[in-house]
Structures are given as structure tokens and as C-alpha cells.
C-alpha positions as a printed Julia matrix, in Angstrom:
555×3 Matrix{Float64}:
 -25.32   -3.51   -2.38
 -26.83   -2.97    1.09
 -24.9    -5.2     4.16
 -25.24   -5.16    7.44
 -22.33   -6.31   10.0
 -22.89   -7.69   13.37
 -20.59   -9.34   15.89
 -21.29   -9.94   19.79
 -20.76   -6.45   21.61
 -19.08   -6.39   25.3
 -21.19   -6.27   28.02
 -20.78   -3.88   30.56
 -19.43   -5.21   34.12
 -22.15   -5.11   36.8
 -18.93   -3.64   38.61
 -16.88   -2.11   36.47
 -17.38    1.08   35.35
 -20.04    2.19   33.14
 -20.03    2.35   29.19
 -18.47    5.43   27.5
 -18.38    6.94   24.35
 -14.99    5.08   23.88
 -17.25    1.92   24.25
 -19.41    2.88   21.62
 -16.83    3.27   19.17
 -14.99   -0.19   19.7
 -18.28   -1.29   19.76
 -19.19   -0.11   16.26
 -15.8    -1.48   14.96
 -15.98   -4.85   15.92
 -19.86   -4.63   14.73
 -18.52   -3.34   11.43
 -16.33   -6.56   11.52
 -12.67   -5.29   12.91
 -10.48   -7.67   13.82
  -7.46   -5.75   14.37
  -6.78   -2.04   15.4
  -3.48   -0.6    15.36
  -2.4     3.03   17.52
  -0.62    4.65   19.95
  -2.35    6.4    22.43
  -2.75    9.69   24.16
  -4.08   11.79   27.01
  -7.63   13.08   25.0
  -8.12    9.47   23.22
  -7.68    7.3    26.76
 -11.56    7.04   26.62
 -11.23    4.31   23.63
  -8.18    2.8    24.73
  -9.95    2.01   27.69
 -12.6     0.51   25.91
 -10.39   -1.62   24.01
  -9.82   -3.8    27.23
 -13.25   -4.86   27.78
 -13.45   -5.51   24.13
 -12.28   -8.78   21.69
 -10.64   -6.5    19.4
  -6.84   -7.27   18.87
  -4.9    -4.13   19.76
  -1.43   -3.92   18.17
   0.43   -0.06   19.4
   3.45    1.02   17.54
   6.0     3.35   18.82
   5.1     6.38   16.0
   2.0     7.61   15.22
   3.34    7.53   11.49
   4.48    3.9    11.49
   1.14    3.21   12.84
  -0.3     4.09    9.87
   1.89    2.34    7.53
   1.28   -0.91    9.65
  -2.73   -0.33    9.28
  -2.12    0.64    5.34
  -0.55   -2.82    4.68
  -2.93   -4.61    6.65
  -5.93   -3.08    4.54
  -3.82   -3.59    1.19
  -3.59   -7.42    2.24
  -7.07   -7.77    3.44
  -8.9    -5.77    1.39
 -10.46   -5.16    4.08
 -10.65   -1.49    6.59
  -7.7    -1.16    9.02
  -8.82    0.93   12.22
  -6.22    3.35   13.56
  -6.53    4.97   16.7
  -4.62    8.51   17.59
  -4.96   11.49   19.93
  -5.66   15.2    19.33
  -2.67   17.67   17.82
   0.65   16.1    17.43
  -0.44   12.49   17.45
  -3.0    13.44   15.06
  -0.41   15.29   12.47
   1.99   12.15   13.22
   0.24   10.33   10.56
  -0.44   12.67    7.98
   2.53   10.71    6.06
   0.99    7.57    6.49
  -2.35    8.5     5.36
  -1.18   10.29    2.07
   0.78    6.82    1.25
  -2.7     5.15    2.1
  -4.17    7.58   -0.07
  -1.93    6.83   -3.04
  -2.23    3.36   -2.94
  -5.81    3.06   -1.83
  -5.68    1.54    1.22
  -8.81    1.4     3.75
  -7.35    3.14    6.78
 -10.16    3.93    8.93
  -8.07    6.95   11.14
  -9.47    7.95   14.38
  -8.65   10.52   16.38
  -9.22   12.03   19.92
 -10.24   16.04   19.9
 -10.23   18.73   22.29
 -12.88   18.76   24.79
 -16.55   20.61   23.11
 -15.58   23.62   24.92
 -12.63   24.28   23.51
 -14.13   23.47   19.19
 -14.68   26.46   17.26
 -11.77   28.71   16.37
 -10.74   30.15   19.57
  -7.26   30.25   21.43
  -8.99   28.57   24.5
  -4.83   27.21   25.56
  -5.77   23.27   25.68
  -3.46   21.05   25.12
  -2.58   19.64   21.61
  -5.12   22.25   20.21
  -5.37   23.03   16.79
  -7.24   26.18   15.33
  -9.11   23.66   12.92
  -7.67   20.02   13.19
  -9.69   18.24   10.37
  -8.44   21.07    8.06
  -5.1    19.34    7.74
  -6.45   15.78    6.41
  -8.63   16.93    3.91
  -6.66   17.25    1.34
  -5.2    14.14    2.17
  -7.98   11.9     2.91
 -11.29   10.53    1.13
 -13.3    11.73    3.66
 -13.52   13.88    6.93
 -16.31   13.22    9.64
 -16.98   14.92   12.83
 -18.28   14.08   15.86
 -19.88   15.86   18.52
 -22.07   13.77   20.62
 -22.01   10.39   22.01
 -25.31    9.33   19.67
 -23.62   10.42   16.68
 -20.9     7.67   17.05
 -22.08    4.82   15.69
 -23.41    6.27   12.39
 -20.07    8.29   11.79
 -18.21    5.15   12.57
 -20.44    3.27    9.6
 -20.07    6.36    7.29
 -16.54    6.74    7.82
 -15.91    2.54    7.46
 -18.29    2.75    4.18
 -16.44    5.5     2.78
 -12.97    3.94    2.97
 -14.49    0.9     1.6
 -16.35    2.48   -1.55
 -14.5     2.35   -4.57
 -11.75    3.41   -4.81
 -10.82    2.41   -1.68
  -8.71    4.81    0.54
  -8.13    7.02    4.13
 -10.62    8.68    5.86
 -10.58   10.58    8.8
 -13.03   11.08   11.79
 -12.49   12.73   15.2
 -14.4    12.34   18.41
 -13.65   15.33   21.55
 -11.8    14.06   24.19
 -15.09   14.98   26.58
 -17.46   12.69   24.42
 -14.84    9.75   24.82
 -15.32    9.65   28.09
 -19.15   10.64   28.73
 -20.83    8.13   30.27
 -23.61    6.59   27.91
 -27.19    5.08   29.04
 -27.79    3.27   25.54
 -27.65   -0.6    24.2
 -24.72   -1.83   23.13
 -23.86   -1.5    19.05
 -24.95   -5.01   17.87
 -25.46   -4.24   13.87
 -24.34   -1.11   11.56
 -25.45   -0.81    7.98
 -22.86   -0.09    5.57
 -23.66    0.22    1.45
 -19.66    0.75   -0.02
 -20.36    1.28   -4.01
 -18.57    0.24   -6.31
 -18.97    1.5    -9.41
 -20.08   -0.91  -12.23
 -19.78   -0.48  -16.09
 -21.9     0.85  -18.27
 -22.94   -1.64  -20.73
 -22.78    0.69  -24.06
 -19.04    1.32  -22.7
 -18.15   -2.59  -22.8
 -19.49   -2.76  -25.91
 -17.26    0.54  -27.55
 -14.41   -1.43  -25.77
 -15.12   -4.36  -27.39
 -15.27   -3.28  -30.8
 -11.79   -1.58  -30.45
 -10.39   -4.88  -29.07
 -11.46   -7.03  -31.72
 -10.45   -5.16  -34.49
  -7.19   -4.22  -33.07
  -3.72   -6.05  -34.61
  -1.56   -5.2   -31.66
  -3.8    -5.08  -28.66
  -1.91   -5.02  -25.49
  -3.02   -4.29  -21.58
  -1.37   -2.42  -18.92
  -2.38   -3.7   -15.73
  -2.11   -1.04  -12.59
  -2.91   -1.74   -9.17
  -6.54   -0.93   -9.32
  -6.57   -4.99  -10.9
  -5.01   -6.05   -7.33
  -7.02   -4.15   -5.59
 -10.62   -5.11   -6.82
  -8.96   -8.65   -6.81
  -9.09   -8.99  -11.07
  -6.2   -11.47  -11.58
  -8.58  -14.41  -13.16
 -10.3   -11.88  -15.1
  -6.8   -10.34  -16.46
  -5.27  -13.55  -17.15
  -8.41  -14.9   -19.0
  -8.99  -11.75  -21.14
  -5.12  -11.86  -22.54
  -5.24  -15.27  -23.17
  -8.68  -14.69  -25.35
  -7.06  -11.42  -26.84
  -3.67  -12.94  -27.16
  -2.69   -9.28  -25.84
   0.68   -9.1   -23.95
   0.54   -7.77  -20.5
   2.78   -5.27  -18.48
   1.95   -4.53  -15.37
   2.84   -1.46  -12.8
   5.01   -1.3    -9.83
   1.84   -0.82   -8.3
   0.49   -3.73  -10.25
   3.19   -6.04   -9.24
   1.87   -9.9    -9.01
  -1.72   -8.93  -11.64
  -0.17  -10.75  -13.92
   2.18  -13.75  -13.55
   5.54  -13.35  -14.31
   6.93  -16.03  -16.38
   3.3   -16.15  -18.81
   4.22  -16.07  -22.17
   2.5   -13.09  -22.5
   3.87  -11.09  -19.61
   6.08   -8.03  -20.24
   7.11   -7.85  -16.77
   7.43   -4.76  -15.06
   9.87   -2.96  -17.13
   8.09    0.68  -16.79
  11.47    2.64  -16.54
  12.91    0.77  -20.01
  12.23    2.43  -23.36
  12.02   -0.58  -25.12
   9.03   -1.17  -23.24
   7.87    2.06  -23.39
   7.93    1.94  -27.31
   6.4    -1.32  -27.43
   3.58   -0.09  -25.12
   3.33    3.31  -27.78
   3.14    0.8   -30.33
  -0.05   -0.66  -29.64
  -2.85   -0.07  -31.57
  -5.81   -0.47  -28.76
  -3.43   -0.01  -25.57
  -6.37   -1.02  -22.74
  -4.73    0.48  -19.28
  -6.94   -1.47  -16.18
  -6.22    0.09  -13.25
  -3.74    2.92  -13.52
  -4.02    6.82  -14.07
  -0.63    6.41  -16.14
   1.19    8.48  -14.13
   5.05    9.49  -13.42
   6.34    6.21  -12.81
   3.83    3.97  -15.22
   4.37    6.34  -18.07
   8.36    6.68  -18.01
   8.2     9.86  -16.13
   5.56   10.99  -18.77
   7.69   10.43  -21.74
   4.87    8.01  -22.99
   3.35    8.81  -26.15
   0.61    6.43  -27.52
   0.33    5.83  -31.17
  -2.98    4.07  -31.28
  -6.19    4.08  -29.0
  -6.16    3.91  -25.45
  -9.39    2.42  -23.59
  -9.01    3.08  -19.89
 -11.13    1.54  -16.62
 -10.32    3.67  -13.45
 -12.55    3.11  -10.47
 -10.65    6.7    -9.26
 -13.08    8.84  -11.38
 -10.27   11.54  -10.92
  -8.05    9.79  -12.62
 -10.03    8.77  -16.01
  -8.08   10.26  -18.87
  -6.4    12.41  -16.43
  -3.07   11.94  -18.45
  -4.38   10.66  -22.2
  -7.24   10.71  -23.88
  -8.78    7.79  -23.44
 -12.56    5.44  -24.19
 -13.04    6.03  -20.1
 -15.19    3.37  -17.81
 -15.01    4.27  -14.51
 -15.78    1.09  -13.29
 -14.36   -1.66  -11.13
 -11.24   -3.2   -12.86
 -12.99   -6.72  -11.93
 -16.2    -6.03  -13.19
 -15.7    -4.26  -16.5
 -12.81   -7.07  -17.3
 -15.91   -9.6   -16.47
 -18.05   -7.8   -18.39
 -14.85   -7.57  -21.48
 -14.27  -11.04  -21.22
 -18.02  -11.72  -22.19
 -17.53   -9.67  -25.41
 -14.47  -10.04  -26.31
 -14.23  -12.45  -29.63
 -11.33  -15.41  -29.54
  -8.43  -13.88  -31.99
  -5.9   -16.69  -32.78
  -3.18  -14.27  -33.49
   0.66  -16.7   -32.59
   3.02  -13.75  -32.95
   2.21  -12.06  -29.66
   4.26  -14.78  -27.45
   7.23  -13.93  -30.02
   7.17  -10.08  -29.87
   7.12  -10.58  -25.8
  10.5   -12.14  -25.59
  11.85  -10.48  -28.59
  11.55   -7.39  -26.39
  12.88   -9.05  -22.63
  15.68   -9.95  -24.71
  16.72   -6.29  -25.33
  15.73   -4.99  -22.1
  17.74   -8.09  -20.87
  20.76   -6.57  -22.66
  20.31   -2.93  -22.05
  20.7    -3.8   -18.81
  23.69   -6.34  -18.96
  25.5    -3.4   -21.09
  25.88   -1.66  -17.91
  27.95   -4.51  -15.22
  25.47   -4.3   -12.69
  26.09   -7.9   -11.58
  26.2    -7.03   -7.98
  22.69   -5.78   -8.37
  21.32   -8.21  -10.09
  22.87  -11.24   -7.28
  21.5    -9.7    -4.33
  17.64   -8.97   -5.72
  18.0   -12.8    -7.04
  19.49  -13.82   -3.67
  16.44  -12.17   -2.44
  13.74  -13.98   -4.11
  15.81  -17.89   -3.49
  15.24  -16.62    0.27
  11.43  -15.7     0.51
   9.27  -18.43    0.13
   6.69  -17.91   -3.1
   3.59  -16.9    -0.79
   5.4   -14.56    1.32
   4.39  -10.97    1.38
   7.19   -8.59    0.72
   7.09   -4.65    1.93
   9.65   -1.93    0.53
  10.64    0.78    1.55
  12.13    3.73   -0.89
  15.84    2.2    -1.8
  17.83    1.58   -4.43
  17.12   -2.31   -4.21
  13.7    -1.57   -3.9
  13.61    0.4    -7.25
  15.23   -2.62   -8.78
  12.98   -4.91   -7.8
   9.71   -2.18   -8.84
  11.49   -3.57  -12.23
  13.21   -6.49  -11.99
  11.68   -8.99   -9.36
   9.25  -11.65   -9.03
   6.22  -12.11   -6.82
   5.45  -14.65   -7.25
   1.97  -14.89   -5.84
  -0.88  -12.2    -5.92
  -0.95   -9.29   -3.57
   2.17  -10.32   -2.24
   4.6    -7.52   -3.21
   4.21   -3.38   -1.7
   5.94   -0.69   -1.51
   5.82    3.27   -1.06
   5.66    4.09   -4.14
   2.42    5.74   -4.32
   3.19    9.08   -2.23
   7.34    8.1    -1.97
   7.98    8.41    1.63
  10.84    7.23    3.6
  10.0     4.14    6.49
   7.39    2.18    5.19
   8.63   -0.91    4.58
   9.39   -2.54    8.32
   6.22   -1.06   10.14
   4.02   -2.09    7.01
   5.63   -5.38    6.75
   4.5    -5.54   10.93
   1.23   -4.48    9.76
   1.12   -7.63    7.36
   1.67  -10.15   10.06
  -0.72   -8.68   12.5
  -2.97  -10.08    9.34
  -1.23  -13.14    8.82
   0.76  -14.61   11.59
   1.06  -18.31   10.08
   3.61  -16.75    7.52
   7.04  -15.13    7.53
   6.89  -11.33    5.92
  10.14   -9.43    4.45
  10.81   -5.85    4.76
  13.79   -4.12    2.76
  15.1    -0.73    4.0
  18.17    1.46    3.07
  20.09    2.22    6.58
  18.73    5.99    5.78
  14.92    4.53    5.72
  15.55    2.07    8.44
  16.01    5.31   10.93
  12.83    6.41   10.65
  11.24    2.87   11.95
  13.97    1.77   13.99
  11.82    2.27   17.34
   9.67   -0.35   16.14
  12.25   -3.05   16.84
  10.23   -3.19   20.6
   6.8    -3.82   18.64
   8.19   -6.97   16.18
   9.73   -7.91   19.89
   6.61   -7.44   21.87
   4.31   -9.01   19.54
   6.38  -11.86   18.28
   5.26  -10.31   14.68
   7.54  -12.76   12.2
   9.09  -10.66   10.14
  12.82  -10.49    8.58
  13.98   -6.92    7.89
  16.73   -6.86    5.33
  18.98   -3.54    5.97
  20.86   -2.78    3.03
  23.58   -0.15    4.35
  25.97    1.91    2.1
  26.01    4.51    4.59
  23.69    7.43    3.34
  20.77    8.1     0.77
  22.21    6.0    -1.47
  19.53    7.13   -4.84
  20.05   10.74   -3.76
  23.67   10.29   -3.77
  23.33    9.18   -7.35
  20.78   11.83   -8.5
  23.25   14.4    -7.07
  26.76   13.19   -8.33
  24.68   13.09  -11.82
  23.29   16.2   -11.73
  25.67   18.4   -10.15
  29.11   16.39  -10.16
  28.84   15.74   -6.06
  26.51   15.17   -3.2
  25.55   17.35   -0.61
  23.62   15.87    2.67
  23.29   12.79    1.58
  26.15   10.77    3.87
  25.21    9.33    7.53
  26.49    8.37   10.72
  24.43    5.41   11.67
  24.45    2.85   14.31
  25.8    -0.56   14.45
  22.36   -2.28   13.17
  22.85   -6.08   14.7
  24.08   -4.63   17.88
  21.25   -2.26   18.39
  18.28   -5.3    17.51
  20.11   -7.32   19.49
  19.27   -4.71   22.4
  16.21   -4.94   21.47
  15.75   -9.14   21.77
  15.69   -9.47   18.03
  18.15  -11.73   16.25
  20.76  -10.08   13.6
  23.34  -11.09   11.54
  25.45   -9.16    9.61
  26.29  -10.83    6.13
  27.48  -10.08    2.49
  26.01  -10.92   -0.83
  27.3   -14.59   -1.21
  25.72  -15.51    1.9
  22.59  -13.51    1.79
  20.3   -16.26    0.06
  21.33  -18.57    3.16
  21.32  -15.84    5.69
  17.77  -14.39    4.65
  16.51  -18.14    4.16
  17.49  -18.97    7.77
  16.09  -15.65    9.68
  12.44  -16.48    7.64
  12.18  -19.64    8.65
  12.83  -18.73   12.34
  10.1   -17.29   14.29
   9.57  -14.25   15.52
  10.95  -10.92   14.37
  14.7   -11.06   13.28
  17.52   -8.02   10.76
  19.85   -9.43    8.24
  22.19   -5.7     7.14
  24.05   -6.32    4.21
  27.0    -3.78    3.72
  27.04   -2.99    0.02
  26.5     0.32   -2.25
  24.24   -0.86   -4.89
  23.81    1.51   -7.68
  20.7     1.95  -10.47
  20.52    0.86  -13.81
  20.67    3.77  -16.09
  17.28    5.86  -16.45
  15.9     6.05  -20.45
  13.61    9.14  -20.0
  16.23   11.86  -20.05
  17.45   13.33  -23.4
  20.66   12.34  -24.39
């Protein structure tokens, strides 16, 4: 499908100075529909952070090129939409190479933009510029969709689209393009960008696919559907919950998943991936249909999944159809092949599916009581009393988080993330920023181990600066608390894994930003109160949480 985007473009000043190449790219943004554009900037990108002023665009600038990113990847996850990012050459450039592989994983439209050495110095050589790199696109592209180039001011606008139209095709993801410092700043004698074509596919189903589907669905006994986070992405909820309900198919969903399907349904399995009860009831099916997911590491028990009956798989990523099982492929949309499914698809009237569901919460239920993790359990439920049910909620990786991958509640659609998808440390306050640069009307949670909460600390002065309302929750137990556990298991102690860290409520204090240091009985109240304040505010909770035990390793 063929759009074209338009929005009024700046005109120039009769006095300022004239239009650039920086122009032109803010230009094709905001024609592309941008709203927002997060960054830092840098001495071969000041050409388009120049531009920005004489443009509408909302500029947001974090204090780390990486946290940058993770603030554009959550805006894009809860958009949908393409999140512009704006860098400079070398260093700035590499910054985000983090953030873009985390984009990457989850498929998140990060439109990345960075400055380049002037024309002169492109090519290979050791011409001594600063931040020069022998070949600087060479390092994204194994990371990113797509690279693009630019190397003249007329070439902007069209890489711009390409770029923007790549990130948006499915499945939707990173993409990098770089513009010379030089070109930035060349004056140009051209109109302003008023309109840019864009086409992002999407791929749809092939009908004689639907129809193999079909067949294997209706004749199945024990149908059941894993739902990954290709069904939030392509916004499929309606279309999940009305295909169960016609298959009578219980549902489990991925941590990537997380709010596909909801919660309480009779139907719903939850999100126990890491239990082996689920993990034999998902082996058990006899048509297993996985929306969504590749069935990787974490959706597949660490690849101790072993299906019994037939799998039927829709993947948008064509990479990642039957890439673990064999599998009856579509790569398709997850929303249009469950459309298409749900028009197929006969009514099956079977009562017992309900029954099996809570037969099996009932022994993950106990698995995990077996093992007095009470404390646990408190502070994730403390947790979810405290955020209101539309709130988004952005983790980073920590032992609570890893719980609530499991064990929490969304409550709402698209409301739960976290960095699961390429497992880096610091996403979960600069992404949860990213979220209310969206969204300002409501109050965003982030949840950080004290390790984690180091990396993004600096971005204390952008919640301040921006008023962004958002409520970080520190949990500090005074090291890598899951790498503390891996180690003691593995090899009787820990090595590396203990930290000196600051005093957390007197340092955001420094910063202007309300703290309060509390413990688990108070944390509902605590966390309840710094939400409903506004502006940015940290609730640390002392406590050393530890995991429920892992079923994928021998015994």
C-alpha cells in the first residue's frame, strides 16, 4: 500500500540564515510525520540540530548516546510508529550500537541518524579527522535492517523516505543512515520537503497457507496457541482473543508477548515460559500454532522444548520461519493471517480446555510455593497494586524483572517492555523516558537493579529537564544480583559481581527529583504516591530478591 505523508515545512527567515542540508532532513521527518526526535548532539551533526530550531519537531536530548536509543526504541514500541534519533560521527555513532541491537531484537522502528566526516575525508584513507572511522556504516550492519548513505544534499529526502519505509516494513526494526558533516551544513537553493512517498510492506498470507492451517486446526483435539510479540506488534489482540475463543485453544503468551492475551481469560496460560509444566503442556499439543515468535531461548525453555504434535507457525521475520522447528510456515502479518484464520476456522465446542488451564496454574502455582519465595512474590504484587492498569511499565535486566517476564500482570495491551530481546543492562529508565515523551497525560514505571541503574543514572537531568513523569523503582541488594546467583550455583561463589554504589535518594535529590527510600511493606503506598505525583520521581527498595528455581537443567 502506497502513502504519502505531508505536514507544513518551515520557512526559511528572510533574515536568518539560509536552508541547509540539516533543513532538509528535519524537513523530510516531520513530512514523513515525526513528532518527536530524540539525540544528543555533536560537532559534525550541528547542521541538523540547528535545523531543529526553526522546525515544530519536539526535540528531547539524553545524556548517552546509548540511552538515547533505548528512549527512541520504547517510543516506537508504544507508537508503532518510527522514532528518529539523531547522533554524530565516530564515538557518538558507536554509542548506540547497544541500543539499536535491543531495537533490533524487539523490532522497534528506530530511524538512527548520524553525522559523517566531511566528503573529503570518505573512502578508506587515514585523512586524521576527527571521530573518523575507516568504514563507519560497517559496524551497524550487522545490527541493523538497513544501511543508507548519503552523499549529496539532493539525495536527502529520498534516503530519509527509504530509510523511514524500511524501519516501518514488516518486521519492523533499526536502520541506519549517515549524512557527512559538509553536506549538513551546505547551503541548499531547493523548495522546502512538503510530501515523501513511503510504501512499508507488510507481508500478507497466502491463501492456500490459511487454508493448510485451517485444516490442522479443526481436526486437532488439543489445539493450543503461543502468542509472541510479533501479535503486539502488528496490533493482533482482537484477532487472538477471537480465534481462541472459536478454537477453545488455551493461550500462553511470551515475555515478549506480555499483555496479547489477557491474563485472567479462562483460557490464558499466562506467561509461565521458564516452568516445565508449561513446557509439557505446550509439547502436548497436537496442532501447537506459535503467532509471532521464532521460539527461541527464552520462549522454548532455553530450547528444551520438544513438540509432540504439529506446529503451524506465522512469522512476519522471514528469518525466523521454522528457524528452530519444523513448522506449516506463513510469513505473514500475525494480524492478518489470524484475520484470515478466524474466517476459516470452524466453531469446536470442546468444555475441557478451561479445566486443563487451571489444572496446570495450579501446579505451577505450587512448584513455585515449594520454594518460600514469599518476599518475591509481595514486592512484584506490591508492584502491580501501585501502577495504575493503563500504565506502561519498562524493565530493565533484574531479578524482579525476570519474575515479572513470568509472574506479572499487564494488564492492558502494549503496556509491559523490557530488554529481553538482545539482554542489555540500562534500558528500563531511559526507555520508560522514551514512553512519556509519547504519552505525557500518564505516569510510566521503570524497574532497575542498583547495577543497571548505573548505566542510566545521568539521565536523572533529562526526567528533571523535561518534567517526563516517570517513577523509577531501584531495587538495590548491592551488586548483580542474577549473576551472583548463576555464580554461587555454578561454581560455589561469586567473583565481580559485588558494588560500591551511591546513596540513590541523595543523589536524585541532587538532581531535583523526589526519592524515598522504603521497604517492602510500604512499597505499594510508596510507589502509589510517587505515580500519582508529577514529574519524574526514585522509590530504592533495599532487598536481595532471589529467582525461583530454573526447570531446564538436568537434575
Amino acid at each position: 500500500m502506497s502513502s504519502t505523508a505531508s505536514a507544513p515545512a518551515p520557512a526559511p527567515s528572510p533574515t536568518g540564515p539560509p536552508r541547509t542540508g540539516g533543513d532538509l532532513v528535519v524537513e523530510s521527518l516531520a513530512a514523513l510525520g515525526a513528532r518527536t526526535v530524540f539525540g544528543l548532539p555533536g560537532q559534525h551533526a550541528l547542521g541538523v540540530f540547528d535545523a531543529l530550531r526553526r522546525s515544530a519537531l519536539r526535540y528531547v536530548g539524553l545524556r548517552v548516546e546509548n540511552n538515547a536509543g533505548f528512549a527512541a526504541d520504547a517510543y516506537a514500541r508504544t507508537t508503532h510508529g518510527v522514532a528518529p534519533l539523531l547522533v554524530s560521527t565516530g564515538p557518538g555513532a558507536l554509542m548506540t550500537l547497544p541500543a539499536l541491537q535491543e531495537a533490533a531484537a524487539a523490532s522497534a522502528a528506530v530511524l538512527a541518524i548520524g553525522s559523517q566526516v566531511p566528503l573529503a575525508g570518505i573512502g578508506g584513507g587515514r585523512h586524521g579527522y576527527l571521530h573518523e572511522l575507516t568504514d563507519q556504516s560497517a559496524a551497524f550492519r550487522d545490527v541493523v535492517k538497513s544501511v543508507h548513505t548519503v552523499r549529496t544534499a539532493s539525495q536527502i529526502p529520498s534516503a530519509v523516505a527509504a530509510a523511514w519505509e524500511s524501519a516501518l516494513s514488516a518486521p519492523h526494526g533499526p536502520v541506519w543512515l549517515e549524512i557527512p558533516q559538509d553536506v549538513l551544513l551546505a547551503p541548499v537553493d531547493v523548495p522546502p520537503v512538503t510530501g515523501l512517498p513511503v510504501a512499508p510492506r507488510v507481508p500478507a498470507p497466502r491463501p492456500e497457507l490459511i487454508r493448510a492451517a485451517a485444516e490442522r486446526l479443526n481436526g486437532a483435539r488439543r489445539p493450543v496457541i503461543l502468542a509472541g510479540g510479533g501479535v503486539v506488534r502488528a496490533g493482533a489482540e482482537a484477532e487472538l482473543l477471537a480465534l481462541a475463543e472459536r478454537l477453545r485453544a488455551p493461550v500462553a503468551t511470551t515475555f515478549g508477548g506480555k499483555g496479547a492475551f489477557p491474563w485472567e481469560h479462562p483460557l490464558s496460560l499466562q506467561s509461565w515460559l521458564e516452568d516445565r509444566h508449561t513446557t509439557d503442556f505446550l509439547e502436548d499439543a497436537d496442532t501447537l500454532l506459535v503467532v509471532g515468535s521464532g521460539l527461541g531461548e527464552l520462549s522454548s525453555n532455553y530450547h528444551t522444548f520438544r513438540p509432540r504434535g504439529r506446529v503451524v507457525q506465522i512469522e512476519a521475520d522471514l528469518g525466523k520461519l521454522e528457524s528452530n522447528h519444523a513448522a506449516l510456515g506463513l510469513h505473514a502479518d500475525a494480524r492478518q493471517a489470524l484475520g484470515a484464520l478466524l474466517e476459516t476456522v470452524e466453531q469446536r465446542t470442546d468444555e475441557s480446555a478451561p479445566q486443563r488451564v487451571r489444572e496446570l496454574l495450579t501446579k505451577v502455582a505450587a512448584r513455585i510455593a515449594a520454594q518460600e519465595l514469599t518476599l518475591e512474590q509481595d514486592v512484584l504484587a506490591a508492584v502491580r497494586r501501585a501502577l495504575p492498569a493503563a500504565s506502561p511499565s519498562f524493565w530493565d535486566m533484574t531479578i524482579l524483572a525476570y519474575w515479572a517476564w513470568s509472574a506479572f500482570d499487564p494488564e492492558g495491551v502494549n503496556t509491559m517492555h523490557s530488554a529481553q530481546g538482545a539482554g542489555g543492562l540500562g534500558y528500563g529508565f531511559p526507555a520508560a523516558l522514551g514512553a512519556a515523551a509519547a504519552d505525557p497525560a500518564r505516569p510510566v514505571l521503570a524497574v532497575s537493579g542498583d547495577g543497571g541503574a548505573m548505566y542510566s543514572i545521568a539521565e536523572l537531568a533529562t526526567a528533571r529537564q523535561y518534567g517526563l513523569p516517570v517513577t523509577w523503582l531501584i531495587v538495590d541488594d548491592g551488586g548483580y544480583g542474577i549473576l551472583r546467583e548463576y555464580m554461587t550455583d555454578a561454581f560455589g561463589e561469586a567473583t565481580g559481581t559485588e558494588l560500591a554504589r551511591p546513596d540513590f535518594v541523595a543523589l536524585a535529590e541532587s538532581f531535583g527529583v523526589p526519592a524515598v527510600r522504603t521497604d517492602p511493606e510500604r512499597l505499594a503506598a510508596d510507589l502509589a504516591a510517587a505515580l500519582a505525583a508529577p514529574g519524574p520521581s526514585v522509590v530504592v527498595l533495599p532487598a536481595r530478591l532471589r529467582m525461583f528455581a530454573p526447570t531446564h537443567l538436568p537434575d
